[in-house]
Every structure is written in structure tokens, then in C-alpha cells.
N, C-alpha and C positions, 0 to 999 in steps of 0.2 A: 373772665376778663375783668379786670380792674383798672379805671385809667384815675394817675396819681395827677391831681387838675392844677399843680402848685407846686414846683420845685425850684430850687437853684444849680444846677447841676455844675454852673460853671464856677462858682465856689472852689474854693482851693481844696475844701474837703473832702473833695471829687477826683482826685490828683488821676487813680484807677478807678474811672468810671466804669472800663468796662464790669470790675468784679461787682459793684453795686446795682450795674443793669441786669447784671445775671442772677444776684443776691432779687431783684425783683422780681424776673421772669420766674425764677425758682417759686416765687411767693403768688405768684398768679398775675401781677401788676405787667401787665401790657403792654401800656401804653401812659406817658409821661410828657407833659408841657413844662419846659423848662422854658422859667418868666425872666428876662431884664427887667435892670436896674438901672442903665446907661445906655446911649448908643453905642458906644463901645463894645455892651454885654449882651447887648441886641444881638452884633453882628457875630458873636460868639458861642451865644443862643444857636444862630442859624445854621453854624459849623458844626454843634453836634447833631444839630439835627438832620443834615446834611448825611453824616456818619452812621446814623443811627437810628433804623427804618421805625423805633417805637418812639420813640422823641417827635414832639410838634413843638415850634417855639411861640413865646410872646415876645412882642418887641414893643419897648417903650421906657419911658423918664420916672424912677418913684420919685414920688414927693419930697422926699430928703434929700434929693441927689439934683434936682432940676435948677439948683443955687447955682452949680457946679458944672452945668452943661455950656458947651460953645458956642460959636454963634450959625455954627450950621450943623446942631447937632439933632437938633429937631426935622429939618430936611433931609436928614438921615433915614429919621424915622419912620419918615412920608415916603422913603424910597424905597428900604429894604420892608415896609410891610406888605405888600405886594410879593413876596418869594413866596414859592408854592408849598413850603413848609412852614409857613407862619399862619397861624391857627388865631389870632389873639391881637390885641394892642394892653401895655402894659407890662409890669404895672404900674397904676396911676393912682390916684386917690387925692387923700388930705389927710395929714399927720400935726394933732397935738402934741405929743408923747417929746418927741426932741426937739429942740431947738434948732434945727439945723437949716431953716429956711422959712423968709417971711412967707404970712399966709397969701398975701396978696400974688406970691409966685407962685407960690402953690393950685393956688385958683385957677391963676392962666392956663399952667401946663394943663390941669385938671380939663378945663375946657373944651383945650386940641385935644385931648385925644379924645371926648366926648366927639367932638366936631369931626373927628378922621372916622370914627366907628359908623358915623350917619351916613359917610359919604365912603365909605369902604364896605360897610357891609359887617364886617372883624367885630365881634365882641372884645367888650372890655373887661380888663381883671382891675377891680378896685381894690386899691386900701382904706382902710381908714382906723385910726389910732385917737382915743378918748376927743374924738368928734365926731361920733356917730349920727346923730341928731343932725347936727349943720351939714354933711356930708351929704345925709335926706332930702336935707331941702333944698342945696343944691340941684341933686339929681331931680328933682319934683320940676326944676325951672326948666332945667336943660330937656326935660319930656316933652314940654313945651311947642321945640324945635324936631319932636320929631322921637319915633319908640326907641327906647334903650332896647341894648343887647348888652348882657355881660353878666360879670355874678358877683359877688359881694365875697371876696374870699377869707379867709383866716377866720369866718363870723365870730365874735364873740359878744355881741352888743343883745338889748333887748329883743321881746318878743314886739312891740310895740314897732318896734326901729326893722324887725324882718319883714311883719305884714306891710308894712310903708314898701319894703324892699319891691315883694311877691308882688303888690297891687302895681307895680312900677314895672312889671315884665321880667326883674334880672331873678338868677340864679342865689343860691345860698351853699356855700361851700363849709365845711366844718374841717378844723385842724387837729392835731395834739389835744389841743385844751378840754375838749371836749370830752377827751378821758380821764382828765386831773380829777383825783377828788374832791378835793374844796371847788369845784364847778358843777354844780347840782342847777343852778340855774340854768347855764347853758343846755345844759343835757334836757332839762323843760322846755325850753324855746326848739331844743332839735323836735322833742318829740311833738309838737306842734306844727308840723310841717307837714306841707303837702308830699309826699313821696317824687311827684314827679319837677320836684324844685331844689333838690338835694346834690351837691358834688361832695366827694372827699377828693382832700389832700395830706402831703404831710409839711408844705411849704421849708422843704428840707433846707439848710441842714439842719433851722431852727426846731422849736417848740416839740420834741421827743416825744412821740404820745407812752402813756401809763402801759407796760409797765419799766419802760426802759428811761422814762422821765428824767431829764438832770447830765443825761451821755450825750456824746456829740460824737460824730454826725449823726443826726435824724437823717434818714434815705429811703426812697420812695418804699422798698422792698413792707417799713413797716405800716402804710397805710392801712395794713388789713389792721391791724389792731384800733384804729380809730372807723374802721368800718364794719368794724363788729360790736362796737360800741352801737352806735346809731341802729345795726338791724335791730340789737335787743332792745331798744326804746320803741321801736315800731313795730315788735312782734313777728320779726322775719329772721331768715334763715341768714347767715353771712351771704352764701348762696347765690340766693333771689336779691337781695339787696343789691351785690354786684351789678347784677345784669341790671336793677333798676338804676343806678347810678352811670351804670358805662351808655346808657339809653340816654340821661341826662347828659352827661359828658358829649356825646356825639349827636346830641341837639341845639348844643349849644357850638361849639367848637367844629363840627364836623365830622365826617368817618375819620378814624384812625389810622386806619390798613391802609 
């Protein structure tokens, strides 16, 4: 069993889901969290999940998209996260990378959902985008108030910026990148990991892992190929690696089944 910790399913990419959930189960991939973007994709999230006994969803505001919410789009969020198929809050974070939203907004949303996972219980799926560093020290504050749950997904940042992570209680999820060749570093920083701090994803329909890199859609089904990356830096069989990730996945997020 392989749970894919990071998808978009509700993407248009997905128009036939079902042949991609079968293109996964084919591939061993079990179990799959499909994250929001919006309250809107939240609630859509919950509908395949609804549909679809291997799907858990996340529900929550990315940081590019939080300009663009309602004014009761967050009491949304505070409502539907409570459905017995939501695994997650998110995702959330803080983005550099686009201009699509002061940081200052970014912050707040970043907060609540900090502030709902303390008082929910729900792990958080972070982003974060050429601010990894301030992202830290955020989350250093917010520990403060109380233990994080959640995991740092897409990682691509320093080893420096993951032990901040680890020392902090969240998880470390590896994506695509992770198999690009010109990422020799990242593949360093994986191999530096505690085994039992490790998720994959493929945060479909983005970032293709090697060797189908550059195609779209990315979909869950190829997560084995970014998790046969990671066993061979840690010496393990694809295998064992699974069972040790679907271990992390369902300690973080909960049983699957």
C-alpha cells in the first residue's frame, strides 16, 4: 500500500477520475488526499471523497487564493472540516514565488488554520514557496501556542530549514522534484531524514516525477517512481519503504480503510 499525501484530483485534469484511481490502484497507490485550494474546492474535495472509499480530503485557503475568498468563506472552512472524511486542514502556507496576494493576508489565513489544527486536532498541509526560512520562523512562534501537527509538503528547501522542520514535530513530504536531475541536493537533504518523518506525494497534476518529467497530468498512480527514488537513498527495498511511509501517512492523517 502506498498513500499518495498530496493531490489535486479536482483539477480539470481529472475530468475521468475514475480511470486514474484505477491507473493507481493498478500501481499499488491505495489511498490518496485530495487538498483544497478554495472553499469551494474544499467542498468538492469532500464529494470525491464521499465517492471514493480511497480518497481522504483536505479542506482549506492556499495562500494565493486567500485575496480571493468571501467573507464567509473561511466559516466554511471551520464547518465542513469536521466531515468524517476530512483528514487534513489545507492547504495553507506562505508564497513568495507569485504576486498574487499581500503577505500580510497571507499571514492571517496562515494563522487560522494554524489556530483550527490546535483546536481540531487536523493536521496541517503547508506550503511554502522561496520563503522557507520566514515560513520557520513563523511556525517556531505559532509552537509557542501550542504542538504543530502537519507536514511540510512539496519539500524542496534546505537541510538546515527540514531539521527546524523535524525539531518542530511536522512531517516532510517529497514530490516530483526529488527525481529531477539537476536536484542532487534535494535528494541529500532526503537522504538525511529520519525514516519515520518521511510522506510521498505527487501533488498532481503538477511537478511529473523523472522519468515522465515535462507530461501533464502528473497522477497519483506515478508516486511509485518518486518513491523509489527515496527507498534508493536510504537503502531500502521500494517495498519496505512503502509500508514505512503508508506508517507515516496513517500517523499523521489517520487509518485510511
Amino acid at each position: 500500500m502506498i498513500i499518495d499525501t498530496h493531490a489535486h484530483l479536482t483539477n480539470e485534469n481529472f475530468a475521468d477520475l475514475d480511470h486514474y484511481l484505477g491507473l493507481a490502484k493498478d500501481a499499488g497507490v491505495t489511498g490518496v488526499l485530495t487538498v483544497a485550494t478554495t472553499a469551494a474546492d474544499a467542498q468538492r474535495c469532500i464529494e470525491l471523497a464521499e465517492r471514493h472509499p480511497q480518497v481522504r480530503a483536505a479542506v482549506g485557503i492556499h495562500p494565493n487564493d486567500c485575496c480571493q475568498s468571501g467573507p464567509d468563506d473561511w466559516q466554511v472552512i471551520r464547518e465542513i472540516c469536521k466531515h468524517p472524511r476530512v483528514a487534513a486542514l489545507g492547504e495553507t502556507g506562505l508564497d513568495r514565488y507569485w504576486d498574487d496576494c499581500p503577505w500580510d493576508v497571507q499571514l492571517d489565513y496562515f494563522r487560522r488554520h494554524l489556530a483550527l489544527s490546535r483546536e481540531t486536532q487536523l493536521p496541517v498541509v503547508i506550503h511554502t514557496r522561496d520563503c522557507a526560512d520566514e515560513c520557520l520562523e513563523i511556525l517556531r512562534g505559532e509552537a509557542r501556542s501550542g504542538a504543530l501537527r502537519g507536514v511540510m509538503h512539496s519539500f524542496s528547501g534546505s537541510a538546515e530549514v527540514a531539521q527546524g522542520c523535524l525539531e518542530l514535530g511536522l512531517f516532510i513530504s517529497f514530490a516530483g522534484m526529488v527525481t529531477f536531475k539537476n536536484a542532487p541536493d534535494l535528494r541529500e537533504v532526503a537522504q538525511g531524514l529520519p525514516l519515520n518523518r518521511i510522506l510521498v506525494e505527487t501533488d498532481s497534476p503538477y511537478l511529473t516525477p523523472h522519468p515522465f518529467r515535462g507530461k501533464r497530468p502528473n497522477h497519483p498512480a506515478l508516486v511509485v517512481h518518486t518513491l523509489k527514488v527515496l527507498a534508493d537513498l536510504h537503502g531500502m527495498s521500494s517495498e519496505l519503504f512503502a509500508e514505512q511511509t503508508t506508517r507515516n501517512a496513517e500517523e499523521l492523517f489517520g487509518a485510511w480503510s
